[in-house]
C-alpha positions in Angstrom: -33.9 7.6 7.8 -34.1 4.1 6.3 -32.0 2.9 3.8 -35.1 3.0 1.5 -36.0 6.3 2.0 -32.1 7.4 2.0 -31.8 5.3 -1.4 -35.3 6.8 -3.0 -33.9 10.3 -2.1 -30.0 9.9 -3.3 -31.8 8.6 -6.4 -33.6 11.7 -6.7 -30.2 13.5 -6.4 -28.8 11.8 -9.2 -31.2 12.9 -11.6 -29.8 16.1 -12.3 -25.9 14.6 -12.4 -26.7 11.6 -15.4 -22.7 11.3 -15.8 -22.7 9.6 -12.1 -23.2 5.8 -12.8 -25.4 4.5 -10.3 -24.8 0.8 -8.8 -27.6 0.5 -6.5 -28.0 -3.0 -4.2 -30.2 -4.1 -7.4 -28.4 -4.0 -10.0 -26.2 -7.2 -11.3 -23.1 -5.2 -11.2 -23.0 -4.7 -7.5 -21.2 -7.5 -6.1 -18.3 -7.2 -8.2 -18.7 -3.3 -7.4 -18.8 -3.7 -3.8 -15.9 -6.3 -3.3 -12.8 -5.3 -1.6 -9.5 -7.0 -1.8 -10.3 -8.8 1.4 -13.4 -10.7 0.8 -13.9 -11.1 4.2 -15.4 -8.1 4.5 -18.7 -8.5 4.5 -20.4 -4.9 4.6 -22.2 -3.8 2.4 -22.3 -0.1 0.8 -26.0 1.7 0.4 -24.8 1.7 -3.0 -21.6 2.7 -5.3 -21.3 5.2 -7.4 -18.5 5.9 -10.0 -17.9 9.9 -10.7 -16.9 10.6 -14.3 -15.4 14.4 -13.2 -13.8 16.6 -10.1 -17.1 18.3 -10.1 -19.2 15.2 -9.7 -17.1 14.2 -6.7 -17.8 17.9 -5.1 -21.6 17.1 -5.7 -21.3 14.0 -3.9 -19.7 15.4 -0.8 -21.9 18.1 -1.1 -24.4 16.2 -1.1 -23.2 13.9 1.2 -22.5 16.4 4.1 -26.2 18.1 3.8 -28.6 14.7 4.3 -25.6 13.1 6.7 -25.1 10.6 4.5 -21.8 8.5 5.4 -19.8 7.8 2.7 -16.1 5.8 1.7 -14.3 6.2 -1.0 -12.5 3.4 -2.9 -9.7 3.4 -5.6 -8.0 -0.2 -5.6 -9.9 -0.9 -2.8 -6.5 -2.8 -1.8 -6.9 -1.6 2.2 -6.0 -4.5 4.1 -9.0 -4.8 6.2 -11.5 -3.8 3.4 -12.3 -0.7 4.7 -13.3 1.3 1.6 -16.4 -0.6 2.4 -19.1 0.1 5.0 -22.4 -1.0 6.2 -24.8 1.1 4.5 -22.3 3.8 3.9 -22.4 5.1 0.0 -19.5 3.6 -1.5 -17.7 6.4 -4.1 -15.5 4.7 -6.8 -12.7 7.0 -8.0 -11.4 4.5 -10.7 -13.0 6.7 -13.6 -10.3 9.4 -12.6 -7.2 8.4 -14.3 -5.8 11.2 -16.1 -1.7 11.4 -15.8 -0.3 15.2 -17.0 3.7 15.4 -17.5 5.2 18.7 -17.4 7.5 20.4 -19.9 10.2 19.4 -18.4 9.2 16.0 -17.5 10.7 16.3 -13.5 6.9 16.4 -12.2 3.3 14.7 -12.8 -0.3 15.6 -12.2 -2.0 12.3 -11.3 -5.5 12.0 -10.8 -7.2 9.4 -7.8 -8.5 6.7 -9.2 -5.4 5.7 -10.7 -4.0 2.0 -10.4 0.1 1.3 -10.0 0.4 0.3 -13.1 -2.0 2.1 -15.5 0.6 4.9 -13.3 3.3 2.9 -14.4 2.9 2.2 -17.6 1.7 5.6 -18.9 5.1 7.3 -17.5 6.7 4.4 -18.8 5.7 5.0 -22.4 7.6 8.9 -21.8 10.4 7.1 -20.5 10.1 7.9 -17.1 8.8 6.3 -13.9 8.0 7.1 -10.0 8.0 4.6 -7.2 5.3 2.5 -6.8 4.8 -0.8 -4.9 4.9 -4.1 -6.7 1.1 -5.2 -7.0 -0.7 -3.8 -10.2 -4.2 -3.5 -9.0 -3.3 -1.3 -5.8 -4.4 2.3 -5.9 -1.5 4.7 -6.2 -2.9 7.8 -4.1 -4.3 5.4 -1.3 -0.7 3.3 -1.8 1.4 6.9 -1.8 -0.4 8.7 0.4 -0.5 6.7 3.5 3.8 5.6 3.1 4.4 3.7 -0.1 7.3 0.7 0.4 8.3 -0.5 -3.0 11.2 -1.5 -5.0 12.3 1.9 -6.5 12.4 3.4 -2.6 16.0 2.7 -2.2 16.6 4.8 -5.3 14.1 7.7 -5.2 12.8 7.2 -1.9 9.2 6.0 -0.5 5.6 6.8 -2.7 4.8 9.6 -0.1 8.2 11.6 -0.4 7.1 12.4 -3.9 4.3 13.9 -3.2 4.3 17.7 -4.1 1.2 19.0 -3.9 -2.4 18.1 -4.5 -6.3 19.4 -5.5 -8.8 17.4 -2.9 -12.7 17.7 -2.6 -12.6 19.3 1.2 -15.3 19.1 4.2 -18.0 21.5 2.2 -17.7 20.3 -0.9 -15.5 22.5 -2.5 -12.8 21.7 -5.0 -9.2 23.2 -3.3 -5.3 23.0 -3.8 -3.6 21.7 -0.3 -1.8 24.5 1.4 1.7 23.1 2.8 -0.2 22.6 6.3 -2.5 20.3 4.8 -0.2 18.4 2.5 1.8 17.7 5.4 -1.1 15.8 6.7 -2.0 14.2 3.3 1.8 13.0 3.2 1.0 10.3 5.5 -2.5 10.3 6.5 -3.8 10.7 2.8 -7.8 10.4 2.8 -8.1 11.6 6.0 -8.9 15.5 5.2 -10.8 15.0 1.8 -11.3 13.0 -1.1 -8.2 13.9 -3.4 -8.6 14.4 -7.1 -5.4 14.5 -7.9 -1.3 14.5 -6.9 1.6 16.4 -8.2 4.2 13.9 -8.4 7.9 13.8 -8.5 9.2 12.0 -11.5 12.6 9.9 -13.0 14.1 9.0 -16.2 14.0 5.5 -16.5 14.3 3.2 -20.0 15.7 -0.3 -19.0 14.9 -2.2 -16.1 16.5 -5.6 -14.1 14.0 -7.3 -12.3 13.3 -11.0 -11.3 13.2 -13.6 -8.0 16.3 -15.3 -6.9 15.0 -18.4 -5.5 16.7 -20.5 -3.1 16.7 -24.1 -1.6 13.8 -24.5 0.6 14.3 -27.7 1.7 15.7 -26.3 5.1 13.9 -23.4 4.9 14.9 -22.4 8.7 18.5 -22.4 7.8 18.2 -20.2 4.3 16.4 -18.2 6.1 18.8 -17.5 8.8 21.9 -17.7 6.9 20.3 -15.7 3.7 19.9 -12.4 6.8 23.1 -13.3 8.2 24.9 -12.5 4.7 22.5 -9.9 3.5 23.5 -7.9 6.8 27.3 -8.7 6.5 27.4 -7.3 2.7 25.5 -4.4 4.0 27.5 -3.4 7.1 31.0 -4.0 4.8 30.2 -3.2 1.2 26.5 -1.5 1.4 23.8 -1.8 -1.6 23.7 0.9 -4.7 20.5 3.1 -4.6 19.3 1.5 -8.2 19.1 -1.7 -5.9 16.3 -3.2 -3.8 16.2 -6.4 -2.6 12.3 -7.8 -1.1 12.4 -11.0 0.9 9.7 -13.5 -0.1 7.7 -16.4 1.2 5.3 -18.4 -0.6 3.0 -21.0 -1.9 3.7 -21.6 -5.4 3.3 -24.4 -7.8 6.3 -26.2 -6.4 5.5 -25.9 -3.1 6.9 -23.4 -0.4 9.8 -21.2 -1.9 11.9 -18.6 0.0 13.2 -15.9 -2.8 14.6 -12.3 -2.7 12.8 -10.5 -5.4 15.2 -7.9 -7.0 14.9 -4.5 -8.8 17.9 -2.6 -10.4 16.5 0.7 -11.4 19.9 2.1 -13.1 21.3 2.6 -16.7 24.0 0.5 -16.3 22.1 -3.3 -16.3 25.8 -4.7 -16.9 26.5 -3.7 -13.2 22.8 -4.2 -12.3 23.6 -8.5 -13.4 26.9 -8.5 -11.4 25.1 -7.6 -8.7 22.1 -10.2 -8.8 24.8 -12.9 -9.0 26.3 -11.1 -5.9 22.8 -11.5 -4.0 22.5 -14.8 -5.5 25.6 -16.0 -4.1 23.9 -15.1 -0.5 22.0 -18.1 -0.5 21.9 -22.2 -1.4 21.0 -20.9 -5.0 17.8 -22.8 -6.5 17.5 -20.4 -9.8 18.0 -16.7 -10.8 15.5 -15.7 -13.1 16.7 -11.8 -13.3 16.3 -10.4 -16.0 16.2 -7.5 -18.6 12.7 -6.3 -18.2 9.8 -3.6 -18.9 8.2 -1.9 -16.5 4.8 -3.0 -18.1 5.9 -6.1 -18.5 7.1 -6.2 -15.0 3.6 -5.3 -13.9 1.7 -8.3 -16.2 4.2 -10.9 -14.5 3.5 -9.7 -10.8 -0.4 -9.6 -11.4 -0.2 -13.4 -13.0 1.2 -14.6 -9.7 -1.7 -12.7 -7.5 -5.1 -14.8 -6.6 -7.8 -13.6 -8.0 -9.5 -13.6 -4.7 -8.2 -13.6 -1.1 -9.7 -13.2 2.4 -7.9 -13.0 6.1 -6.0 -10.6 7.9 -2.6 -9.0 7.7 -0.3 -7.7 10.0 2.8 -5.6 10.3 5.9 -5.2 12.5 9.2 -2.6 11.8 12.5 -4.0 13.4 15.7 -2.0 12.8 18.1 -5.3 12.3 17.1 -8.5 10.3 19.3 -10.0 13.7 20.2 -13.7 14.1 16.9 -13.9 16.3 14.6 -12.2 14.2 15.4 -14.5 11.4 15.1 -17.9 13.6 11.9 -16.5 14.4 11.1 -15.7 11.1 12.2 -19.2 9.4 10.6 -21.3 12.2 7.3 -19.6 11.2 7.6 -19.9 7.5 8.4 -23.6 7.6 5.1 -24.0 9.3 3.3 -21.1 7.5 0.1 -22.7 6.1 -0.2 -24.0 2.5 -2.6 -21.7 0.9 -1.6 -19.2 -2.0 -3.0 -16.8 0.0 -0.5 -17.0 2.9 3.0 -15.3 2.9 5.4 -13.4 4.6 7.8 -10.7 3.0 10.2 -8.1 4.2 10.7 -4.8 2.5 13.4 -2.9 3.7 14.0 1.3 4.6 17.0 2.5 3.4 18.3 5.7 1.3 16.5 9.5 0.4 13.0 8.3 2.8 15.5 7.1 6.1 16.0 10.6 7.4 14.7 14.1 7.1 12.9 15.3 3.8 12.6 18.4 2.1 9.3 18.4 2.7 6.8 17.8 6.1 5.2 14.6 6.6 3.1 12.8 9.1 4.8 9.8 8.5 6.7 9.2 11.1 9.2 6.2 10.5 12.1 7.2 9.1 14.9 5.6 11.0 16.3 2.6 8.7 14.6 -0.7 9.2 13.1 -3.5 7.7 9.3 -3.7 7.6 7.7 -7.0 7.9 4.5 -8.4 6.0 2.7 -11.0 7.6 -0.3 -11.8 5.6 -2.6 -14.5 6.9 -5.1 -15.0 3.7 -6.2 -17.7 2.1 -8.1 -18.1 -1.5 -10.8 -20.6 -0.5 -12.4 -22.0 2.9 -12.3 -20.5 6.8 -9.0 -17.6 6.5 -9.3 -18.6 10.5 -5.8 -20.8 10.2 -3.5 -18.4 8.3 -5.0 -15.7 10.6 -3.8 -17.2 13.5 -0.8 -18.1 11.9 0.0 -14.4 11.1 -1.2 -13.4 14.5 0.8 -16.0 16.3 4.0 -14.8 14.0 3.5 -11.0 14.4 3.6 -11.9 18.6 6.8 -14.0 18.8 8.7 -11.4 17.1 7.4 -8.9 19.5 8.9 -11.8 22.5 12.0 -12.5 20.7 13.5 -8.9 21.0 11.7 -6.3 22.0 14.7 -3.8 22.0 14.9 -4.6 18.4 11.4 -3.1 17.0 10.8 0.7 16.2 7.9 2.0 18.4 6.1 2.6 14.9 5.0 0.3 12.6 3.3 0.8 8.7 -0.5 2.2 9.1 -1.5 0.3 5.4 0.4 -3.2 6.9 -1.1 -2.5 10.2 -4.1 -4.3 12.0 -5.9 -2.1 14.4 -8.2 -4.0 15.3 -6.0 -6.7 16.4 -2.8 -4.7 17.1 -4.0 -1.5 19.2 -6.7 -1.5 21.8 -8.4 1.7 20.8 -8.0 4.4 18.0 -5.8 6.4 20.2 -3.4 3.5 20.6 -3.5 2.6 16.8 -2.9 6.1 16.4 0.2 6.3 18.3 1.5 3.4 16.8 1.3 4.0 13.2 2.2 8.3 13.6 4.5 8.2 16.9 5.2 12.2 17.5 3.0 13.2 14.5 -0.4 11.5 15.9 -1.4 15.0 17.9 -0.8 17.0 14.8 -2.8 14.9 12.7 -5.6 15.2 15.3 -5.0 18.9 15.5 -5.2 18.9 11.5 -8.1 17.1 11.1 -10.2 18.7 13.7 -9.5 22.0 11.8 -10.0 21.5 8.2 -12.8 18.5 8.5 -14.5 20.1 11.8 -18.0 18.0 11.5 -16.1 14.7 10.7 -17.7 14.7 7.0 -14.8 12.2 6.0 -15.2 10.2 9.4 -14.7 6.4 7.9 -11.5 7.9 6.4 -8.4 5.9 7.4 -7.1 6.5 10.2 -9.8 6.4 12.2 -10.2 8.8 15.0 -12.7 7.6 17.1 
């Protein structure tokens, strides 16, 4: 069946569900509709629709599964390799679903899936509470949560998808269900992979005050901070160690000033007296340029971040976990940063595994990587032009660290970081890299609750 006829039929559908808005290929609002993060993604959706209710979602799948219609579904659309968006697939846009519910006694939260980081953010924020989420406001927190979920409050309460309690998804035939602990294990980890979810039961924290800012430090050998920064970060941590309520993110980028090498700190404690004495102590780490921590808001934490984010960015990212930030690592590391290419776009940073999410959990999860280690960022973008340079730049990056010491990386690496296409051969292989142990589970998981392959451009992908 032709898109046409698909398109005049689907139309036909959504006569009787008026609350469903309709973007078809037409209308003026579907470039903006259908745009991923990565504009290089070029596919384009049959069309996008944007359900105002559970139920409408249900009708959608339903309807979906009966005329085998392939679908995606899309939340911050923040997937490094754009793949909320598919040639001719119908494109379903949770962002109308955005309720938050706090419970009596304010340890849990009922979130619904089309919920940004910071809408999240702020509206537990305003209760005086808060939940770890990554540092980007515009990311989807299920899709962010649900597949791992680094951030700066995982030291402290541990990763987005160790919070996950439970959740209500739209299954294989339609059907509006709560996850039974087989499938949440699955969904912690693999998230859209066995249905569209409508909503997650969250843990929760109290939280009123924040310290946040980037310690920025001489860049004009930028080889040699890098280097010596790692060499001192790994000495205070192997003789002193880090509080929970701290997280420290190596960055990399373009700014207005030109190339700038900063760890980007987060104290999530009460005590922002001990929270300052230890920026200075991070600060010390490095030839100091500035430290701009501060007393903070999470919402106004959230505004700053999203100011320094292009509007508009297209390339490819990829992803490497080592277990030691070693002498070689960060040679490797500087030498590529000091030739890292000049757009905005391009960056490096290094989030780092430590506390509740490096070891077993309470509850079972696909997501395999829980020995302690620092997870790399490579992302080759760029906001104008060919992203071919800072591509290769990332590429060429992500394979020296690979040569420099093998020994030194974890055999799994970050599924939302990762580039299968690039990275892995086949599915299998990208499979097996990203869930280790877990990946024959998850097959075994998804072949039982989605048996017809209904959610088949899900992330992973199987096939």
């Amino acid at each position: 069946m032709g898109s046409t006829t698909q398109l005049t039929a689907f139309e036909a559908f959504l006569q009787g569900y008026p609350a469903i808005k309709y973007i078809p290929p037409s209308s003026p609002e579907y470039p903006a509709a259908r745009k991923p993060w990565n504009e290089a993604r070029l596919d384009n959706p049959l069309a996008v629709v944007q359900p105002e209710s559970p139920s409408d979602v249900a009708a959608l799948v339903k309807y979906a599964k009966l005329n085998s219609l392939p679908f995606t579904i899309r939340a911050g659309g923040h997937n490094l390799e754009g793949r909320c968006v598919v040639q001719d697939a119908l494109l379903i846009d949770m962002r109308a679903l955005t309720a938050v519910t706090i419970s009596s006694d304010r340890k849990i939260a009922t979130v619904q899936g089309g919920i940004l980081q910071d809408e999240l953010a702020n509206k537990l924020w305003e209760h005086g509470l808060a939940t770890p989420t990554g540092a980007i406001p515009s990311v989807g927190y299920v899709g962010w949560a649900t597949y791992g979920g680094y951030g700066p409050f995982s030291a402290h309460w541990g990763l987005g998808v160790d919070q996950i309690l439970g959740a209500t998804i739209v299954d294989s035939n339609g059907d509006i269900v709560k996850a039974d602990e087989a499938l949440l294990e699955g969904i912690r980890g693999a998230g859209g992979l066995f249905g569209v979810i409508i909503d997650l039961t969250i843990k929760v924290y109290p939280l009123s005050c924040l310290l946040a800012g980037p310690i920025l430090f001489n860049p004009t050998d930028i080889i040699k901070t890098c280097i010596d920064f790692n060499a001192a970060y790994e000495e205070l941590l192997n003789t002193e160690g880090l509080p929970p309520q701290l997280t420290i993110q190596q960055i990399c980028f373009n700014g207005p000033m030109g190339r700038a090498f900063a760890a980007l700190f987060l104290w999530s404690g009460a005590d922002i007296e001990e929270g300052k004495r230890w920026s200075e102590k991070i600060a010390s780490l490095g030839p100091l340029l500035v430290n701009m921590v501060a007393p903070t808001t999470i919402p106004e934490w959230f505004v700053a971040n999203g100011a320094i984010i292009p509007p508009k960015l297209a390339g490819s990212g990829f992803s490497h976990n080592v277990r030691h930030m070693s002498p070689l690592v960060a040679e490797t590391l500087g030498r590529n940063i000091a030739i890292m290419p000049s757009d905005p776009g391009c960056m490096m940073s290094i989030h780092q595994l430590r506390g509740p999410s490096a070891g077993p959990q309470d509850h079972a999860s696909v997501f395999a990587t829980r020995e302690p280690h620092y997870m790399l960022e490579l992302l080759g973008f760029i906001t104008s032009g060919d992203p071919e340079g800072s591509r290769q730049w990332a590429l060429q990056t992500t394979k020296e660290i690979e040569r420099v010491e093998p020994e030194n990386l974890l055999p799994t690496t970050y599924i939302s970081l990762f580039n299968s296409a690039i990275q892995a051969k086949s599915p299998t292989e990208a499979l097996e890299k990203t869930y280790g142990s877990k990946a024959e589970l998850l097959k075994d998981l998804k072949a039982k609750v989605d048996p017809e392959g209904v959610f088949a451009l899900a992330v992973p992908a199987l096939k």
